[in-house]
N, CA, C and O atoms as a GROMACS GRO file, in nm:
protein
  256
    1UNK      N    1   9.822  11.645   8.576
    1UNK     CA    2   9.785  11.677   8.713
    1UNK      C    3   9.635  11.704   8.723
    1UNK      O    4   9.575  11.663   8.822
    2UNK      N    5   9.565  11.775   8.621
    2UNK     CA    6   9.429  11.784   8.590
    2UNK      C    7   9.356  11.651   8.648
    2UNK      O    8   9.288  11.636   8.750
    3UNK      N    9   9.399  11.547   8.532
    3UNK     CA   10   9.330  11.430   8.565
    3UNK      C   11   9.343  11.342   8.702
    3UNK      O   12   9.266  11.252   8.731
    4UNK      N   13   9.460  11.386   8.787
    4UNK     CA   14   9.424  11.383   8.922
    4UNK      C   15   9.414  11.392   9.011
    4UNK      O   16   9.428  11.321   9.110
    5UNK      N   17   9.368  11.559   8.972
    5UNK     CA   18   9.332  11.622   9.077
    5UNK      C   19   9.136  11.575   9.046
    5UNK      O   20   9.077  11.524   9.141
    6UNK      N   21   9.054  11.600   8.907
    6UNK     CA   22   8.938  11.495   8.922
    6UNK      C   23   8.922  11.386   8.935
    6UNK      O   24   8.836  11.358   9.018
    7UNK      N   25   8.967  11.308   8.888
    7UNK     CA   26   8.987  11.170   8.912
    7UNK      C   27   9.019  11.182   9.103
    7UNK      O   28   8.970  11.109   9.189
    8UNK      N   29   9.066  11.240   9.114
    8UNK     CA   30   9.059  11.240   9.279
    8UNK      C   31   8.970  11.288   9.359
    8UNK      O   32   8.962  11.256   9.478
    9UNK      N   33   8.892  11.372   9.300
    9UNK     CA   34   8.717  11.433   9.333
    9UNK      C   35   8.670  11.302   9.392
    9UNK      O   36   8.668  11.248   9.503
   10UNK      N   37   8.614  11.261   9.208
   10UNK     CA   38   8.536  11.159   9.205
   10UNK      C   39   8.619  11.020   9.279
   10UNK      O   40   8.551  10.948   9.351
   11UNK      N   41   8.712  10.999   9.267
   11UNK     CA   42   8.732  10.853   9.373
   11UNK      C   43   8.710  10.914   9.528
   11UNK      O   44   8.647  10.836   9.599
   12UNK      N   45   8.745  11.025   9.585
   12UNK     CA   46   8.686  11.067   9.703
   12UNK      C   47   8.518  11.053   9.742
   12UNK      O   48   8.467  11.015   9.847
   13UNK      N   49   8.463  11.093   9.631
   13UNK     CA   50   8.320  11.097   9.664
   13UNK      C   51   8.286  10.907   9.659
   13UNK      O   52   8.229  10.824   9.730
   14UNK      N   53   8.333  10.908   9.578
   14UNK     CA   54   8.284  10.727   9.550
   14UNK      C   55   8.318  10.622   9.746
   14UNK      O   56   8.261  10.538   9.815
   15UNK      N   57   8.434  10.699   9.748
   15UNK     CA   58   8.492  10.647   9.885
   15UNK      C   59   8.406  10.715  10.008
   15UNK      O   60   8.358  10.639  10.092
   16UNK      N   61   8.392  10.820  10.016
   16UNK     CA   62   8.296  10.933  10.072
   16UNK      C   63   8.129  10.805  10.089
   16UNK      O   64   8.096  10.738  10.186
   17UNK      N   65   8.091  10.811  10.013
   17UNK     CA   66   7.946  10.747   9.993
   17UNK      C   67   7.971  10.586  10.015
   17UNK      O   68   7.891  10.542  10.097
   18UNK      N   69   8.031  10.521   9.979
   18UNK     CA   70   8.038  10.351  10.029
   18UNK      C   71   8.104  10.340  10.155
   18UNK      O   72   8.071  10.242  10.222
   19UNK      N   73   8.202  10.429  10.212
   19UNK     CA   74   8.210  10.381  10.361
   19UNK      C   75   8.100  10.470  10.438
   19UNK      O   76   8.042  10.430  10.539
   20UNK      N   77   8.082  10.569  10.392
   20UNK     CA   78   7.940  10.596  10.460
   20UNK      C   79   7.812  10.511  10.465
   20UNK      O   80   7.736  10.502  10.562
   21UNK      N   81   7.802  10.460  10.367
   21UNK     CA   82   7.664  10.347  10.366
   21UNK      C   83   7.714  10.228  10.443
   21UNK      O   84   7.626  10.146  10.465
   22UNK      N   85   7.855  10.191  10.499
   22UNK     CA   86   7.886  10.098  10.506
   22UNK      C   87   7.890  10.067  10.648
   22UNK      O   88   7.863   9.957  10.697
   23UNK      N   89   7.931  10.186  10.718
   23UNK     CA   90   7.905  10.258  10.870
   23UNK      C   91   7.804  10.273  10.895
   23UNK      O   92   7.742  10.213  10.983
   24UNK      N   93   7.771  10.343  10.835
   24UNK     CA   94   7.560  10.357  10.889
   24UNK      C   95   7.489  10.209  11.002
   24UNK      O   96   7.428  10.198  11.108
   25UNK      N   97   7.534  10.140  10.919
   25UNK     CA   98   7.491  10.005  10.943
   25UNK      C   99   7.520   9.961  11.107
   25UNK      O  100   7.436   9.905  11.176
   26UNK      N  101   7.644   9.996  11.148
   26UNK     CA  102   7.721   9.966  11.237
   26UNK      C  103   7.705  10.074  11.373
   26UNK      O  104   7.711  10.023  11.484
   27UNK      N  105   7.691  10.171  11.366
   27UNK     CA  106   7.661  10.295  11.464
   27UNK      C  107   7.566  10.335  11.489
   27UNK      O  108   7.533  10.410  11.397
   28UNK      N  109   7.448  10.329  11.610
   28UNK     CA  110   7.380  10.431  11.609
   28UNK      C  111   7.318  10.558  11.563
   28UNK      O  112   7.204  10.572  11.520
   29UNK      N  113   7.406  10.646  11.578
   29UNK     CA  114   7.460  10.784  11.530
   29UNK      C  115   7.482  10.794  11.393
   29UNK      O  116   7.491  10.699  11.316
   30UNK      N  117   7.497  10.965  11.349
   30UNK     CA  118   7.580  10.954  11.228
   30UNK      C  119   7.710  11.030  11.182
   30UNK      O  120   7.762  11.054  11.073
   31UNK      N  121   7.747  11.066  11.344
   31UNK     CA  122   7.857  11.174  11.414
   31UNK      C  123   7.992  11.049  11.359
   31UNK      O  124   8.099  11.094  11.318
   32UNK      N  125   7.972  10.919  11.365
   32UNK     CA  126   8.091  10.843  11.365
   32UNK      C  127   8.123  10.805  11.236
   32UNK      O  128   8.230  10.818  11.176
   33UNK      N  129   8.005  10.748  11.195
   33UNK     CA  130   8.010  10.741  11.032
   33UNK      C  131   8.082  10.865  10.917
   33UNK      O  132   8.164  10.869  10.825
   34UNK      N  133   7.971  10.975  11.005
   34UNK     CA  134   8.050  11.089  10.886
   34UNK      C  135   8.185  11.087  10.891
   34UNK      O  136   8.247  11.074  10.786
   35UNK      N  137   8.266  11.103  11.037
   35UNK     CA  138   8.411  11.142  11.043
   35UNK      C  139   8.447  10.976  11.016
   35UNK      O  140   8.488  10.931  11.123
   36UNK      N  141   8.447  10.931  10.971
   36UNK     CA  142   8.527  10.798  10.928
   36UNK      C  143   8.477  10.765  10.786
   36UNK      O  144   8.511  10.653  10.748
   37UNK      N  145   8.387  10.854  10.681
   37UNK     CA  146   8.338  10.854  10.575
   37UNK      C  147   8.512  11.001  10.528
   37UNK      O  148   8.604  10.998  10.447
   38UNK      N  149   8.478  11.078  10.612
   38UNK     CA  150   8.539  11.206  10.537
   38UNK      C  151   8.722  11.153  10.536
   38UNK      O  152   8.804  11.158  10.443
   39UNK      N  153   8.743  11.092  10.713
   39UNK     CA  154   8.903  11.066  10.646
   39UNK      C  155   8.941  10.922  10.548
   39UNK      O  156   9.059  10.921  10.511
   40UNK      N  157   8.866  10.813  10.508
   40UNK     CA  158   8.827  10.779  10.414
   40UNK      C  159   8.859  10.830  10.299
   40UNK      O  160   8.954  10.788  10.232
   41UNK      N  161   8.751  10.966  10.250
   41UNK     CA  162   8.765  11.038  10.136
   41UNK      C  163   8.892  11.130  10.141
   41UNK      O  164   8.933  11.160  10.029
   42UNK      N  165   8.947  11.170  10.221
   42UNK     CA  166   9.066  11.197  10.202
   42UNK      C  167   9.185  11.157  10.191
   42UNK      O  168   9.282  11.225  10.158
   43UNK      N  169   9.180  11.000  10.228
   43UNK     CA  170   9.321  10.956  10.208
   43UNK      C  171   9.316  10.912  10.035
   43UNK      O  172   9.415  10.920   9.962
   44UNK      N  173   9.185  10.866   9.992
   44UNK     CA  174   9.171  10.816   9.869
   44UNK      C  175   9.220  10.935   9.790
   44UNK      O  176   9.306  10.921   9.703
   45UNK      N  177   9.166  11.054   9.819
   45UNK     CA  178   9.190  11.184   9.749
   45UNK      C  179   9.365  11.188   9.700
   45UNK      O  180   9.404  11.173   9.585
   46UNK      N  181   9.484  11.221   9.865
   46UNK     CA  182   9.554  11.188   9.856
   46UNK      C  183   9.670  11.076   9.784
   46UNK      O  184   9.785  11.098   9.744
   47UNK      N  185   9.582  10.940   9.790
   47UNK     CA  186   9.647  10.841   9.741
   47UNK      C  187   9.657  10.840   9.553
   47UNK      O  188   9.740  10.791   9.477
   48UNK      N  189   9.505  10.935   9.522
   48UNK     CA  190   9.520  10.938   9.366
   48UNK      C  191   9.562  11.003   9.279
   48UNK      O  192   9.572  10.981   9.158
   49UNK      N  193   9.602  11.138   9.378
   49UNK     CA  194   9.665  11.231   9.371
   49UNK      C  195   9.826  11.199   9.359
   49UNK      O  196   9.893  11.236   9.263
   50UNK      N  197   9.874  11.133   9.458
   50UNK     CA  198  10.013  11.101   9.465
   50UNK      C  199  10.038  11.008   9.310
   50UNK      O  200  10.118  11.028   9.219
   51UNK      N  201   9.918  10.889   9.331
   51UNK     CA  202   9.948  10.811   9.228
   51UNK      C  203   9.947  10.863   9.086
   51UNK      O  204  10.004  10.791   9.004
   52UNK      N  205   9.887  10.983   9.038
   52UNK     CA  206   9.892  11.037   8.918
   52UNK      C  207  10.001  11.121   8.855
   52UNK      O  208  10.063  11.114   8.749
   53UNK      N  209  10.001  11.232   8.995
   53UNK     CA  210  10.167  11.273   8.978
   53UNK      C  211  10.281  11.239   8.937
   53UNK      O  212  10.361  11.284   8.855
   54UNK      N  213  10.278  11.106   9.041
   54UNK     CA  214  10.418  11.009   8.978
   54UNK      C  215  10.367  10.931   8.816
   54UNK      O  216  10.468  10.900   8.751
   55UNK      N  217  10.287  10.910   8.772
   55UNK     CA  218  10.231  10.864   8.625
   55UNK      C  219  10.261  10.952   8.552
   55UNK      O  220  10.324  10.930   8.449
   56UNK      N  221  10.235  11.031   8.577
   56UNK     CA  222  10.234  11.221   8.470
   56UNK      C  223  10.401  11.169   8.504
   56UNK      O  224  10.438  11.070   8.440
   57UNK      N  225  10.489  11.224   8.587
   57UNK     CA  226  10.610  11.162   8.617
   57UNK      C  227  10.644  11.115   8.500
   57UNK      O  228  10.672  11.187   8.405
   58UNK      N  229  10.643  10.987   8.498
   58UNK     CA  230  10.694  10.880   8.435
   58UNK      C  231  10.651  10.908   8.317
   58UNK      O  232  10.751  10.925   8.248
   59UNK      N  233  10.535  10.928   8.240
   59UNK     CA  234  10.525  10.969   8.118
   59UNK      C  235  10.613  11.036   8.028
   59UNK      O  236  10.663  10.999   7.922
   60UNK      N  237  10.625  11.186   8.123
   60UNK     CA  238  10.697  11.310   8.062
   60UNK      C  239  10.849  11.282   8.079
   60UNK      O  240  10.943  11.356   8.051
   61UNK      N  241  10.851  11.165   8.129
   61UNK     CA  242  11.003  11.141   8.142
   61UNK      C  243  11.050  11.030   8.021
   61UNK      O  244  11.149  11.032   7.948
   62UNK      N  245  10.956  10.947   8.029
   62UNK     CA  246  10.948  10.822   7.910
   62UNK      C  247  10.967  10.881   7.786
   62UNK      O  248  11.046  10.839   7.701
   63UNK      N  249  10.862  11.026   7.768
   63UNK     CA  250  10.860  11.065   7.599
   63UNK      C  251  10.934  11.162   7.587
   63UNK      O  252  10.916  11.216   7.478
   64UNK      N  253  11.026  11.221   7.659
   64UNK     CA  254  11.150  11.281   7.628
   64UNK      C  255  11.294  11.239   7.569
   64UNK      O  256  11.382  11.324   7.556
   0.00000   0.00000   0.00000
């Protein structure tokens, strides 16, 4: 769960910073970019999170 809960940091920030640079481009502002940079970084957060759990899962179940 360690590894992803960081591993979910860092893919947040990675996701965080490329749809932010990626928006910039597209908006005026940077009111729209940020909030579509942050839920971005949170679903990635979420998604690597879920996906590790169930891995850890399957591991501790495999080597039993």
């Amino acid at each position: 769960m360690l590894v992803g809960v960081l591993g979910g940091v860092f893919a947040a920030l990675c996701a965080y910073l490329i749809t932010y640079n990626e928006y910039a481009h597209h908006f005026p502002d940077a009111k729209q970019p940020t909030k579509m940079a942050v839920q971005a970084a949170f679903i990635t957060y979420g998604l690597f999170l879920v996906f590790f759990w169930i891995a850890g899962n399957l591991l501790s179940y495999t080597l039993q």
